[in-house]
C-alpha positions in Angstrom: 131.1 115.1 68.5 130.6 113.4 71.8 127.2 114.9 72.5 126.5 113.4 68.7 127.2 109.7 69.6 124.2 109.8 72.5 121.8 111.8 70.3 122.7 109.1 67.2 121.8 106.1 69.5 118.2 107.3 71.0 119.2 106.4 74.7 118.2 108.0 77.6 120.5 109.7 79.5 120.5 109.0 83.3 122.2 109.8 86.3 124.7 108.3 88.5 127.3 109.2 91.2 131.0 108.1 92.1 134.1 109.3 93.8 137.0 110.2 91.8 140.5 109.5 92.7 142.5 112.6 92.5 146.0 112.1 91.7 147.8 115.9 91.0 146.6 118.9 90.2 148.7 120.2 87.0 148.6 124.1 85.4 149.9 125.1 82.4 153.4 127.0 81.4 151.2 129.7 80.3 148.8 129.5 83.4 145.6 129.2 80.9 144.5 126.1 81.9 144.5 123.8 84.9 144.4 120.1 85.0 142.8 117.6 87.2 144.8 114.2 87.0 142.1 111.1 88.4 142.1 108.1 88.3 139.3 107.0 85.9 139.6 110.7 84.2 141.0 113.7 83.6 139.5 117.1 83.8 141.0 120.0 81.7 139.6 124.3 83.2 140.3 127.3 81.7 141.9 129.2 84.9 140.7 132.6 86.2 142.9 135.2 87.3 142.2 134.0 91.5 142.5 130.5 90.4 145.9 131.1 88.4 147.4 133.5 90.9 146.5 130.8 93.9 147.8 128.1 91.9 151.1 129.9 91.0 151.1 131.3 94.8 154.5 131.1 97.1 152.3 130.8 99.6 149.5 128.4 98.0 150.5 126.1 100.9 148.2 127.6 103.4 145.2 127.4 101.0 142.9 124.3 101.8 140.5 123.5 98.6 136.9 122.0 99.3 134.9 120.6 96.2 131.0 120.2 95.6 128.6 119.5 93.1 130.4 118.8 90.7 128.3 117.4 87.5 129.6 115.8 84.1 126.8 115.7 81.6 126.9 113.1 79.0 128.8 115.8 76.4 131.9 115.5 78.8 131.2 119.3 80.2 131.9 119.8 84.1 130.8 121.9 86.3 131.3 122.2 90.2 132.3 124.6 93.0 135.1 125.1 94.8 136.3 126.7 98.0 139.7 127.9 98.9 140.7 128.8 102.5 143.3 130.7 103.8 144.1 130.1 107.9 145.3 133.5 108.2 146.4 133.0 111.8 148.5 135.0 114.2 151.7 134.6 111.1 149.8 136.1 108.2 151.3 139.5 107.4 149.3 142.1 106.8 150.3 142.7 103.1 149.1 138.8 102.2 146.0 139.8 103.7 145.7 143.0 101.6 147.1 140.8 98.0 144.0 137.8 99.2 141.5 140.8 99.8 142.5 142.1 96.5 141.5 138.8 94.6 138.2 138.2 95.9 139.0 136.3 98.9 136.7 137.8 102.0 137.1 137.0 105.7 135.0 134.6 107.3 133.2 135.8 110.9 133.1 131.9 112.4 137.0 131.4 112.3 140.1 133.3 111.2 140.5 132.8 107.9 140.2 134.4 104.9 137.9 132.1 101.8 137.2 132.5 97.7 134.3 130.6 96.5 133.7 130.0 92.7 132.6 128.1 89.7 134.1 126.0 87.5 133.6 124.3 84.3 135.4 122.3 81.3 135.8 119.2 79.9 136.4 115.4 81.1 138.5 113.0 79.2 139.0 109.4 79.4 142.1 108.5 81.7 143.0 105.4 79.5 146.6 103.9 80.2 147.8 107.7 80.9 150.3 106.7 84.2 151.6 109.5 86.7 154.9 109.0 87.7 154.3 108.4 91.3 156.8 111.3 92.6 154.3 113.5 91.1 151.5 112.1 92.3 149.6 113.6 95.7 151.2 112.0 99.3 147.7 110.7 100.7 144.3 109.3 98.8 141.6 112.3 98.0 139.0 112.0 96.4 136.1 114.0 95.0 132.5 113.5 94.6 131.2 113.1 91.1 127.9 113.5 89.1 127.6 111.7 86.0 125.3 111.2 83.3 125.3 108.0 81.0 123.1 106.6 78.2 120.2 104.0 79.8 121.3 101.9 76.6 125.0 101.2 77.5 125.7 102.6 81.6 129.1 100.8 81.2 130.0 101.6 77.7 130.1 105.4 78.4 133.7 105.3 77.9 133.6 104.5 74.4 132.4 108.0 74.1 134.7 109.8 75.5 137.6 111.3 73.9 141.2 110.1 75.3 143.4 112.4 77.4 145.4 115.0 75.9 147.9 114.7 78.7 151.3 113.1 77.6 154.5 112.4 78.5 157.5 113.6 76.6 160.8 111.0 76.1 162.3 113.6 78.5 159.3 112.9 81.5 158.2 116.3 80.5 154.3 116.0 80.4 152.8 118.2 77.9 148.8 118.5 77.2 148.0 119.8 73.6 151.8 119.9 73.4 152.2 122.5 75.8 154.3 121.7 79.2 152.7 121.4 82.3 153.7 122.1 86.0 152.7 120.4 89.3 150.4 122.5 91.9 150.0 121.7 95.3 151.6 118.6 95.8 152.6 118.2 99.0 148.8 119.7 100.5 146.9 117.2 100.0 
């Protein structure tokens, strides 16, 4: 529907770049799909089975995330890369090193740690009026560097195009997305 509000208008679509303010990163009950809470936006992934188990870790604590290239094309659809690292240390028992091994992650020759690098894509959905509540919300600013492309006609109406977060909170302070519960990842690593 999106992609059919740009085709209707005869625009051309161009590119521009920002930096998103990342507030929590949010996963699913069911551990299907994993949530990036911004400022301006939200960004709904289907997990994989690395990204769910290192989301839902004991130990995800250790794991330091890198972002690049990440692209929203005028249909809402993101894309980007991702890095997770592992200091594996002198502490690291040997039977986390076997569990990372077995879920992709491979040890890096220039330092001692253990790394997963992989792709990821989804949608992006307008933030709106959609407020955090702050206890959830990371300890320290991060950010992450955007792609973005926006019709030539109207650069600063491309938020009229894009459909409204899902995300919600319940009378309870639940949140929910699609009516599903949600449940805050990594918020004191960042």
């Amino acid at each position: 529907m999106t992609s059919k509000l740009y085709k209707s208008t005869g625009s051309v679509i161009e590119k521009r770049t920002f930096d998103e303010e990342i507030s929590a990163f949010l996963i699913t009950k069911d551990g299907k799909q994993f949530i990036v809470v911004g400022k301006k936006y939200h960004y709904i992934f289907p997990t994989t089975e690395t990204l769910k188990f290192i989301l839902t870790w004991s130990e995800k604590k250790r794991v330091k995330a890198t972002f690049n290239e990440f692209t929203t094309s005028s249909s809402q659809y993101v894309s980007g890369k991702y890095t997770l690292t592992v200091d594996t240390g002198n502490n690291l028992a040997p039977e986390i090193n076997d569990l990372l091994a077995s879920k992709g992650f491979t040890r890096q020759n220039s330092d001692n740690s253990l790394s997963y690098s992989g792709i990821i894509t989804g949608t992006r959905y307008l933030a709106d009026k959609f407020d955090l509540p702050a206890p959830l919300q990371f300890n320290q600013k991060y950010t992450i560097a955007m792609s973005e492309e926006y019709s030539s006609i109207s650069p600063t109406g491309i938020t009229e195009r894009i459909l409204l977060t899902p995300l919600t909170i319940a009378a309870d302070g639940v949140i929910l997305i699609f009516g599903m519960p949600v449940a805050l990842v990594f918020h004191d690593y960042f």
